[in-house]
N, C-alpha and C positions, 0 to 999 in steps of 0.2 A: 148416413146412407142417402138420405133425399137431397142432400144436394151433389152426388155423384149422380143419381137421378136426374137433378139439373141439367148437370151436366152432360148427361146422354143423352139429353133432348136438343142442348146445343148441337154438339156431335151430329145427329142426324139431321138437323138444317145443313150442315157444311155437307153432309152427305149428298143432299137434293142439289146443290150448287155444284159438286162436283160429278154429280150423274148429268146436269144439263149439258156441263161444261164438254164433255166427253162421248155424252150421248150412248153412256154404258148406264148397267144397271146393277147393282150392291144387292143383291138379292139375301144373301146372308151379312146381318150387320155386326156380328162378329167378326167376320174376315175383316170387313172397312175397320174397327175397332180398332184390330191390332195394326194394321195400316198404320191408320192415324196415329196411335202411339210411339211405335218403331220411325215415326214421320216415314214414311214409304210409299208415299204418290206424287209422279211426278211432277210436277208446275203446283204444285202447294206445298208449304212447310206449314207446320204446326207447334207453335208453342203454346205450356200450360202455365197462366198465369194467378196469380195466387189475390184472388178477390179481396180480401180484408187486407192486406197487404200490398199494394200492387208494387209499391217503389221498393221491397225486398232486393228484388233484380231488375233495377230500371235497365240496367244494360243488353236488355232483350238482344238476341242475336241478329232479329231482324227488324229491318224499318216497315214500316205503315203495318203495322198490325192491327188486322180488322179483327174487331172481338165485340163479339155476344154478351152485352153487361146483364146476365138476369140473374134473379136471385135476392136476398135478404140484405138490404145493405142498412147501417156497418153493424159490424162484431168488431170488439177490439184490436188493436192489432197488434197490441202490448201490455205488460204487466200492468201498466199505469191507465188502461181503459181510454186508452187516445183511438182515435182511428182514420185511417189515411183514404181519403179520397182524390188526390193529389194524381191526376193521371200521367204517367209521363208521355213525352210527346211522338215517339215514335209508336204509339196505340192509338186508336180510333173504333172508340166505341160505338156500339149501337147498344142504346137503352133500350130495351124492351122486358116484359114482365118482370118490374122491380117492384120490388116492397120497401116501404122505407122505414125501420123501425127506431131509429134515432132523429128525436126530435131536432137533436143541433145540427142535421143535416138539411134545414128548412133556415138554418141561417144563412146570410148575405152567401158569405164566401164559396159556400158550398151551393148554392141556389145558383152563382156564377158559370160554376162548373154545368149543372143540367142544362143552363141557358145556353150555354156553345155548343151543347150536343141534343137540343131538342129537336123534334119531338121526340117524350119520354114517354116510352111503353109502361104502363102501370099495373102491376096484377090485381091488386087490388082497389077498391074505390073510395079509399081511406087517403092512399098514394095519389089516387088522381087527383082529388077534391083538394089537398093540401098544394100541390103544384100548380093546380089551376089558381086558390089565391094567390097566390106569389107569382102570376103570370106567368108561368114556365108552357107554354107548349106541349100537347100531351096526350094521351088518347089511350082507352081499356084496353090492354091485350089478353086479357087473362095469364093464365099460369104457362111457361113454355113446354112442361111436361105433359099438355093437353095436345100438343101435336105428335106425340111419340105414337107408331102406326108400324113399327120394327116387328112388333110382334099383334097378335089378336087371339081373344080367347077362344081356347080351343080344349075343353074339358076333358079332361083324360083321366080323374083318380075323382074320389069323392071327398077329397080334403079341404076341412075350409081353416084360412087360415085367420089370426087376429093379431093384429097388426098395433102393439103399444095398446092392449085393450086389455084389462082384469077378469081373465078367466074364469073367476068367478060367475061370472053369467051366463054360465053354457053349459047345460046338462049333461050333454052327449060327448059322447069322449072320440070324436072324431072329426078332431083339429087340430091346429098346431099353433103354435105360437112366434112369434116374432118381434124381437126389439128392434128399431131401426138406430137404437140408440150405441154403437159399438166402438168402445176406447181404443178397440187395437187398430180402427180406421190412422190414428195420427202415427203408427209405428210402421205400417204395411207403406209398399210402391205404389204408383200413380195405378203400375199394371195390372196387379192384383187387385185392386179395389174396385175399377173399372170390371173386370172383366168377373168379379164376384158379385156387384150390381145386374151386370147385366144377366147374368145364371138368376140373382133374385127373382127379377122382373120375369122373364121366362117361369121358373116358377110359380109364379103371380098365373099365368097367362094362360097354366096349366088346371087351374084348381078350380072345383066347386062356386067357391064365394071368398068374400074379404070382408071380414070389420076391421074398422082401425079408425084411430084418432090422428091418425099423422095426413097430414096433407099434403106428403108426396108419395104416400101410397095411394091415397084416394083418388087423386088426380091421372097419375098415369094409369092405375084400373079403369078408369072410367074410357080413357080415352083406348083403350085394348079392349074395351066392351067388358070387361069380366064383373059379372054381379058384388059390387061395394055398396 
């Protein structure tokens, strides 16, 4: 679920780009959602491309695709534990709040890659500090679900919820729980999953308080003000 999170947060940057562009206002970010989805605004197309994966479908339907690279990079992207950072060329990234959790992406080949698309947005300062030795251009952005501003807390039930946390430590029997951990995410559509994130966070935006060990619940509560 957090990195659909992620990805909502990309989503509403394109949003602010396309309210300047237009000089309109997305005031419900659901409506823009399915927008986006359906691709249904005019002078922008939208495609979703597959992070751990990217050359799946190098044949992207359109050229100069500007894309939002944030996120956890790599995770596999095959049985065999490879993983492709290989960008094809009608993409154009912009790195911003990456992590970088494989070592062998601080080798040559891969370090190549950051270099033609610096400077690299870093969420964390683990990412920086390793880029910075290897000369990569580069600079803290923090986490991109720290600009999510769609929603704000607005307390309405006294429900708190715990987020990937052992219930165990909570007396009182008025809270609920939540795994962000959910297998039937790789079976469901782009559209249901999206649009079940964003019912989450709403959710989230609704309640009491949050504990949680995940940090992309943390993050986007914080940035919706909700006590985490």
């Amino acid at each position: 679920v957090g990195d659909y999170i992620q990805s909502l947060a990309a989503i509403n940057i394109y949003r602010k780009i396309i309210e300047k562009y237009y000089n309109i206002k997305y005031d419900d970010f659901n409506i823009f959602l399915n927008l986006v989805l359906s691709n249904n605004i005019p002078n922008f197309n939208f495609v979703f491309i597959n992070r751990d994966n990217i050359n799946i479908n190098s044949t992207y339907k359109y050229n100069n695709i500007i894309t939002i690279f944030n996120g956890w990079f790599m995770h596999p992207c095959d049985s065999n534990n490879n993983f492709d950072l290989n960008i094809p060329s009608n993409i154009i990234p912009i790195f911003t709040s990456i992590h970088i959790n494989k070592i062998e992406l601080f080798e040559p080949k891969y370090l190549s890659i950051f270099k033609k698309f610096e400077p690299i947005g870093c969420r964390d300062l683990y990412t920086l500090n390793k880029l910075q030795q290897k000369n990569i251009k580069c600079y803290f952005s923090g986490c991109l679900t720290l600009t999510i501003d769609f929603f704000k807390w607005n307390k309405i039930n006294d429900i708190t919820y715990i987020v990937d946390v052992n219930r165990k430590r909570f007396n009182n029997n008025n809270y609920n729980k939540i795994c962000h951990s959910d297998s039937t995410i790789r079976t469901k559509s782009f559209e249901n999953i999206f649009n079940d994130t964003l019912k989450l966070l709403k959710k989230y935006s609704e309640c009491n308080r949050i504990v949680t060990t995940r940090l992309h619940c943390y993050l986007p509560c914080k940035a919706m003000n909700v006590p985490v």
